[in-house]
C-alpha positions in Angstrom: 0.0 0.0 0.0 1.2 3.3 -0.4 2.8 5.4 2.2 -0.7 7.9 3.2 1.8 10.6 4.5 2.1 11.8 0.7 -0.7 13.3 -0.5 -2.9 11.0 -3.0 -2.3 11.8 -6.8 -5.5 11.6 -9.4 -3.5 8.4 -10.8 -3.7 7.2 -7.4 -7.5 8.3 -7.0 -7.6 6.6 -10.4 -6.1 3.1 -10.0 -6.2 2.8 -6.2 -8.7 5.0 -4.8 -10.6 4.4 -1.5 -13.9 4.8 -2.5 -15.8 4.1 -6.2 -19.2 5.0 -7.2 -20.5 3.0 -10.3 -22.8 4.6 -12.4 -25.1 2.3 -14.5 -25.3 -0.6 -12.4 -27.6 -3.4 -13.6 -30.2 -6.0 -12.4 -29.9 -7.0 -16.0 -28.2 -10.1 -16.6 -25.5 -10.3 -19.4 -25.5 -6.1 -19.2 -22.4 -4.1 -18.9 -23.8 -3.0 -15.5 -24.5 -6.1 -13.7 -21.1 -7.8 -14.8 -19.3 -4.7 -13.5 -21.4 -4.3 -9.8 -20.4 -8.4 -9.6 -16.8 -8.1 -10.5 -16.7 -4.9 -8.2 -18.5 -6.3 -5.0 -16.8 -9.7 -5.1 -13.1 -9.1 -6.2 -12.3 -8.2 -2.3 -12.1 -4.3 -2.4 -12.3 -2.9 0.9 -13.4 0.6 -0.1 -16.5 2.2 -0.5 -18.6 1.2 -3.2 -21.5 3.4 -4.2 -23.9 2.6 -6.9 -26.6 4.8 -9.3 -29.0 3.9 -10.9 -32.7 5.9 -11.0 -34.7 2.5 -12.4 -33.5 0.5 -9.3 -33.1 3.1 -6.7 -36.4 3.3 -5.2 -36.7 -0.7 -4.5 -32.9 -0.6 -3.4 -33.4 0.4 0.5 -30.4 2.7 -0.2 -27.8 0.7 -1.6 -28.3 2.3 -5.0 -29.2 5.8 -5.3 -30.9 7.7 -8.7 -28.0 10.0 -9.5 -24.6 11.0 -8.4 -26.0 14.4 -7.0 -27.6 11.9 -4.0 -24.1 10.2 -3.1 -23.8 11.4 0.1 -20.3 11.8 -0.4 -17.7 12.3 -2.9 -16.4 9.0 -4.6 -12.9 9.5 -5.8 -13.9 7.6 -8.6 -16.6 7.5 -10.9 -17.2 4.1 -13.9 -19.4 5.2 -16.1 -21.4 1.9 -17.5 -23.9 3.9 -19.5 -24.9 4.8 -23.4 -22.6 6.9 -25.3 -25.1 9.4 -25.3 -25.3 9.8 -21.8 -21.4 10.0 -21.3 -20.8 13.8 -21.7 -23.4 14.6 -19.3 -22.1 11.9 -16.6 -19.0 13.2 -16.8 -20.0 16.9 -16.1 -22.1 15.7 -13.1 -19.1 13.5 -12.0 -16.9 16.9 -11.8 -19.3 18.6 -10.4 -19.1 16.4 -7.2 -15.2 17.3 -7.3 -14.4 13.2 -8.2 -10.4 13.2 -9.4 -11.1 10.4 -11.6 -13.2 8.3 -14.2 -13.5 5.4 -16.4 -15.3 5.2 -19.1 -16.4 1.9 -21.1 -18.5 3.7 -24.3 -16.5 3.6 -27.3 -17.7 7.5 -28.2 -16.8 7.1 -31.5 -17.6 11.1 -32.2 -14.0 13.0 -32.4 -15.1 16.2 -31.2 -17.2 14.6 -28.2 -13.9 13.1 -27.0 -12.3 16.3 -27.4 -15.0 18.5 -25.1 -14.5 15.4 -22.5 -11.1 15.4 -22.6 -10.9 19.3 -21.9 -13.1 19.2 -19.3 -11.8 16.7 -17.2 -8.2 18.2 -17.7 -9.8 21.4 -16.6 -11.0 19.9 -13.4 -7.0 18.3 -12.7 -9.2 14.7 -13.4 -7.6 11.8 -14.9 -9.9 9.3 -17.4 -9.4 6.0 -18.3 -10.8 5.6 -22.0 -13.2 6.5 -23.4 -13.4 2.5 -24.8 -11.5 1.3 -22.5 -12.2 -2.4 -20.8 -11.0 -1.1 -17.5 -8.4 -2.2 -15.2 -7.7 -4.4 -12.3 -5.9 -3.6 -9.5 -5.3 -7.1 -7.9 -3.7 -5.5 -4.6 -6.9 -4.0 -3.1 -9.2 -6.8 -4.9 -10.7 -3.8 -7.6 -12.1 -5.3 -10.7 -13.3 -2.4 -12.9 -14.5 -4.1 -15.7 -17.6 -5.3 -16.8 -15.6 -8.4 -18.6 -15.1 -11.6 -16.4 -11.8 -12.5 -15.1 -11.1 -14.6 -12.8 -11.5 -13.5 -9.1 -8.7 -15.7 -7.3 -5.8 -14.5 -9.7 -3.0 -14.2 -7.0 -1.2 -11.1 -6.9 2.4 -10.3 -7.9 4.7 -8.0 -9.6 3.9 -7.6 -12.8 2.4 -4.3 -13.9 0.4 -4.9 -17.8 -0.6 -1.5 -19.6 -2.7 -2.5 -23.0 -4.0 -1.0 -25.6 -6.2 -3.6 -26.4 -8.2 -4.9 -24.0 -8.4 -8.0 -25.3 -5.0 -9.0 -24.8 -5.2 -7.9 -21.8 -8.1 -10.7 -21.0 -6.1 -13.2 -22.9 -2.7 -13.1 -20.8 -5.3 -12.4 -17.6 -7.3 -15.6 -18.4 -4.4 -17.9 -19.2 -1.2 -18.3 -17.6 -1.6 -18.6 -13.5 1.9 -18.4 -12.8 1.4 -14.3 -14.2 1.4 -13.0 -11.0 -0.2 -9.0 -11.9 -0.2 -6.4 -9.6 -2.5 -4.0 -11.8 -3.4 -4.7 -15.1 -4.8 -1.8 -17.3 -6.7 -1.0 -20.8 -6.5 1.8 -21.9 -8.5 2.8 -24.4 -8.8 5.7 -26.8 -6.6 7.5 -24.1 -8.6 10.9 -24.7 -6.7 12.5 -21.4 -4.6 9.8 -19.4 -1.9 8.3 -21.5 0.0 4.8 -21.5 2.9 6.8 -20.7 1.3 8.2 -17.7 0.2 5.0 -16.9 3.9 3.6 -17.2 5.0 6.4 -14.8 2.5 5.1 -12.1 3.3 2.3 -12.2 7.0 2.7 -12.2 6.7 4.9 -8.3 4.9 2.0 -7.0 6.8 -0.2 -4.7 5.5 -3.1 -5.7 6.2 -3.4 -9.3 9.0 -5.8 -10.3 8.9 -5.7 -14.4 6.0 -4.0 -16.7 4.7 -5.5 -20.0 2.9 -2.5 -22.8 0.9 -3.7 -25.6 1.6 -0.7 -28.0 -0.3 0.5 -31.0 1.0 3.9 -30.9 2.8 6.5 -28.3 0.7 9.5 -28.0 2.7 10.9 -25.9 6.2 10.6 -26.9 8.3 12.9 -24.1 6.4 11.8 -21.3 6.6 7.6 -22.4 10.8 8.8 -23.0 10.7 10.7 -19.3 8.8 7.1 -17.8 11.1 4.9 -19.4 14.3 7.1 -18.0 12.9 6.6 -14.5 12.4 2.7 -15.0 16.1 2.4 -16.2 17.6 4.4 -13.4 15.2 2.1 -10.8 16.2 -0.8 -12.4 13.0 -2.3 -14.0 12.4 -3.9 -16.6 10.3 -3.1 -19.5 8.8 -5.4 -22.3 7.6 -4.0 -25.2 4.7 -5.7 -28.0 4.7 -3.1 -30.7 1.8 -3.9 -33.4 1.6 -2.1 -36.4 5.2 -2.7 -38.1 3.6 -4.1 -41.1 2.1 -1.6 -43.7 -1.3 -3.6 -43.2 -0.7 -3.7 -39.5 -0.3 0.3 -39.0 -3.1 1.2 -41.4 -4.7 -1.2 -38.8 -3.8 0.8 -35.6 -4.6 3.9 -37.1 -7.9 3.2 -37.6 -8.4 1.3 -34.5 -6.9 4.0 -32.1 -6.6 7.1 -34.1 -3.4 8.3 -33.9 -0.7 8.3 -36.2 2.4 5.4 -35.9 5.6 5.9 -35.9 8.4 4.2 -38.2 9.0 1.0 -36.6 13.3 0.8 -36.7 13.3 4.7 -35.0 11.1 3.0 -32.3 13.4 0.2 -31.5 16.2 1.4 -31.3 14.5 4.3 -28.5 13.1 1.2 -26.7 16.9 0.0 -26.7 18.9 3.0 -25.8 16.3 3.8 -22.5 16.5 -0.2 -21.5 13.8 -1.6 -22.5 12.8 -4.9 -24.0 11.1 -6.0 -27.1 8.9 -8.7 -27.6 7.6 -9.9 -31.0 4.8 -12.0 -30.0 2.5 -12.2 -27.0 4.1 -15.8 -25.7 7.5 -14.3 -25.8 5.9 -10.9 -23.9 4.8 -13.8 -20.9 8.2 -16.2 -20.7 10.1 -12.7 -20.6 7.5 -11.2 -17.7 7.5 -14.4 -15.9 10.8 -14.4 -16.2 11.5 -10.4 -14.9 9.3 -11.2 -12.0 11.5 -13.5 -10.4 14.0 -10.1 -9.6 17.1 -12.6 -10.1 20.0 -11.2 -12.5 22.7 -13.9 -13.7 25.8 -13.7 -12.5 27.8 -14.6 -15.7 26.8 -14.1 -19.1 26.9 -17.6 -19.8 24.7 -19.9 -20.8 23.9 -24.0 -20.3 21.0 -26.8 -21.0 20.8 -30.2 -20.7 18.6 -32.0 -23.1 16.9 -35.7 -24.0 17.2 -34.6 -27.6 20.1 -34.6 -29.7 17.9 -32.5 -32.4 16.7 -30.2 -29.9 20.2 -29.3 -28.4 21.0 -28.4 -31.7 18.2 -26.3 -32.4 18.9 -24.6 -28.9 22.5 -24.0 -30.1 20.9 -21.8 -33.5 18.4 -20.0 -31.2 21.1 -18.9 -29.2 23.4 -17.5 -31.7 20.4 -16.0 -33.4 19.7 -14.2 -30.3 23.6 -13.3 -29.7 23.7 -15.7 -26.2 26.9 -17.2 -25.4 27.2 -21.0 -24.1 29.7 -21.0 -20.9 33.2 -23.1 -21.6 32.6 -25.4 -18.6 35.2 -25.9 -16.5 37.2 -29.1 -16.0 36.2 -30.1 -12.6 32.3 -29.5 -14.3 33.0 -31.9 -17.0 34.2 -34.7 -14.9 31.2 -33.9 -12.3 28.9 -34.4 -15.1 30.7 -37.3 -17.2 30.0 -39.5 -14.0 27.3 -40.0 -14.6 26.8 -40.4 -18.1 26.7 -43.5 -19.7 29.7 -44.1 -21.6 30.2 -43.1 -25.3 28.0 -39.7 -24.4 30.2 -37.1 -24.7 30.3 -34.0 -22.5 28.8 -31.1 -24.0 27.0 -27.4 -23.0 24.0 -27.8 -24.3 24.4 -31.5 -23.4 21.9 -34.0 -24.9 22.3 -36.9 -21.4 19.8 -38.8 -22.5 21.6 -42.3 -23.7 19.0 -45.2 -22.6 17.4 -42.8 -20.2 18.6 -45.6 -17.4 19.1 -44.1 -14.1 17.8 -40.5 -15.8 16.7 -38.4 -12.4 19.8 -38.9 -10.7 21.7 -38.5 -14.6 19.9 -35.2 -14.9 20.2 -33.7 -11.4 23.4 -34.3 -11.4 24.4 -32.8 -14.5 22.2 -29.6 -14.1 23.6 -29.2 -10.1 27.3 -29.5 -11.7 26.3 -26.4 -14.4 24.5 -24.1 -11.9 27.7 -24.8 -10.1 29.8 -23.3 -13.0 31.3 -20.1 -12.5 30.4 -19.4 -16.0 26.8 -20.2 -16.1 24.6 -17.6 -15.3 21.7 -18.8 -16.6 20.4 -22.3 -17.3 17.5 -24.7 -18.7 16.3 -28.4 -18.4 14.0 -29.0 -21.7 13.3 -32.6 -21.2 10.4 -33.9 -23.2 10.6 -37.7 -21.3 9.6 -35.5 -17.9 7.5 -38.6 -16.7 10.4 -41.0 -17.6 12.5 -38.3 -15.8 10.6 -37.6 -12.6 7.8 -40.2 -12.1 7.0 -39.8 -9.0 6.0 -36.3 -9.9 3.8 -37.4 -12.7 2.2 -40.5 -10.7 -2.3 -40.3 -10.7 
């Protein structure tokens, strides 16, 4: 949690604020409304949640209430589940209360609408998620903003996800367990609040070990440049998806996010000089946050595997020199460790294919691994075994 004796930013009031009033709450099933009041009420949040809704406030006893103008106190947050056409008009009653920040789900496809939003809520020192946005999760305090399901016993962890597209931020949500988030956010048409401000947030939290961005464009070029400075000098990493490097891809993005993209090389070679990483496909964006999570740095630049492949080793050995990686020398006292207990005629190799007969493989294979991480050399290492159950039965037993 963060330290109270600072005073609370709108990004704060935005992404962890104490108290949330949800506008357009439903008794509706399959409606925007009543997925969002569910994912709200049973994700664990311990603030207040305030709800509005004129249909269902008079048979509420109180727990829903027919506009904002009846809250009986300010929510530092206001949702906006409701019609595009009633956005504009939500919003200026949301401001009116004095709320710091909103979130809005309606695409508002209408340019110039955005633009009067935008300048109001800028105005007012607000922050906005969206317009078009699929909302964000903030698995610390248990907040689900979304009216999209996810599940609710997602442990939390380290990694902090910024998307501009909210559906890949359901699909690495809804997948892998062992993605440990600490927020999660989609961002939408990003009318006031940027990724890069986004990126910046989440950078001054204590919590956050590594950050993954799903990028169609950077809006706001200085400020992403300024957050990425900061994540360098603290140390955290960055991974990077950047869509929209074909010519079909960033005709794509612009019409999906309106903004203009940028020439792809120019942007990678930025993302290289501040530190960060890049990703070219959304399994390689999870094995490399996964990975970051963990906080561990090698300690040599070195390499090692041990395989039950001889084709696979290979293929190991090309991905490594396509991806400039360096297999350690091992030393002599880690060859002689390891060709004890091999079976004879297998030679002693980094990557080492130890298979033979696969006779007396768990102790073959721990042995050979321990001797590698033992290396002074190896920094980093793999087992990529695809006989696991022949390897570790008891593991694999029903």
């Amino acid at each position: 949690m963060q330290d109270q004796s600072f005073p609370r930013s709108a990004m704060d009031a935005l992404l962890a604020p104490k108290s949330i009033a949800l506008v357009g709450v439903s008794d509706r099933p399959n409606s925007y409304g009543h997925a969002l009041d569910r994912m709200v009420s049973q994700g664990g949040f311990s603030g207040q949640i305030m709800r509005v809704n004129p249909r269902m406030a008079a048979g509420s006893q109180g727990r829903i209430v027919p506009s904002l103008g009846d809250l009986s106190d300010t929510p530092e947050h206001v949702v906006l589940s409701v019609a595009t056409a009633r956005v504009e008009a939500s919003v200026d009653d949301a401001l009116s209360l004095g709320t710091r920040a909103l979130t809005v789900f309606s695409e508002c496809p209408d340019a110039t609408m955005r633009d009067r939003i935008g300048s109001k809520v800028r105005a007012a020192g607000a922050v906005l998620c969206g317009p078009n946005s699929m909302g964000f999760h903030n698995l610390l305090l248990g907040l689900r903003v979304t009216p999209f399901p996810v599940p609710l016993d997602l442990k939390p962890g380290g990694i902090g996800l910024i998307a501009q597209s909210g559906s890949i931020l359901g699909a690495l949500m809804n997948n892998d367990r062992r993605l440990r988030f600490s927020q999660t956010i989609s961002t939408g048409s990003e009318t006031v609040t940027s990724a890069a401000d986004y990126l910046r947030w989440m950078v001054n939290r204590p919590e956050t070990r590594c950050i993954g961005l799903f990028l169609e464009t950077v809006r706001d070029p200085n400020a992403f440049i300024a957050a990425m400075e900061v994540a360098a000098s603290r140390d955290l990493p960055v991974v990077i998806l950047k869509v929209g490097r074909s010519a079909l891809g960033a005709r794509m993005a612009i019409s999906h996010t309106g903004a203009l993209v940028g020439d792809d090389d120019v942007f990678r070679a930025l993302v290289r000089r501040l530190g960060g990483h890049m990703a070219t496909s959304i399994d390689e964006m999870a094995a490399m946050l996964a990975l970051f999570e963990q906080g561990r740095r090698p300690t040599a630049s070195g390499i090692a595997s041990v395989h039950d492949s001889g084709g696979e080793r290979e293929l190991m050995a090309d991905m490594a020199e396509d991806h400039n990686l360096t297999y350690a020398a091992l030393s002599p006292d880690t060859k002689a460790e390891i060709r004890s207990v091999l079976e004879p005629g297998i030679s002693v190799d980094n990557p080492l294919d130890a298979w033979g007969t696969g006779q007396g493989a768990q102790k073959t294979y721990t042995r050979s691994l321990s001797a590698m991480m033992a290396d002074k050399e190896v920094g980093t290492w793999a087992i990529c075994p695809e006989l696991a159950r022949q390897l570790f039965p008891s593991r694999h037993a029903r």
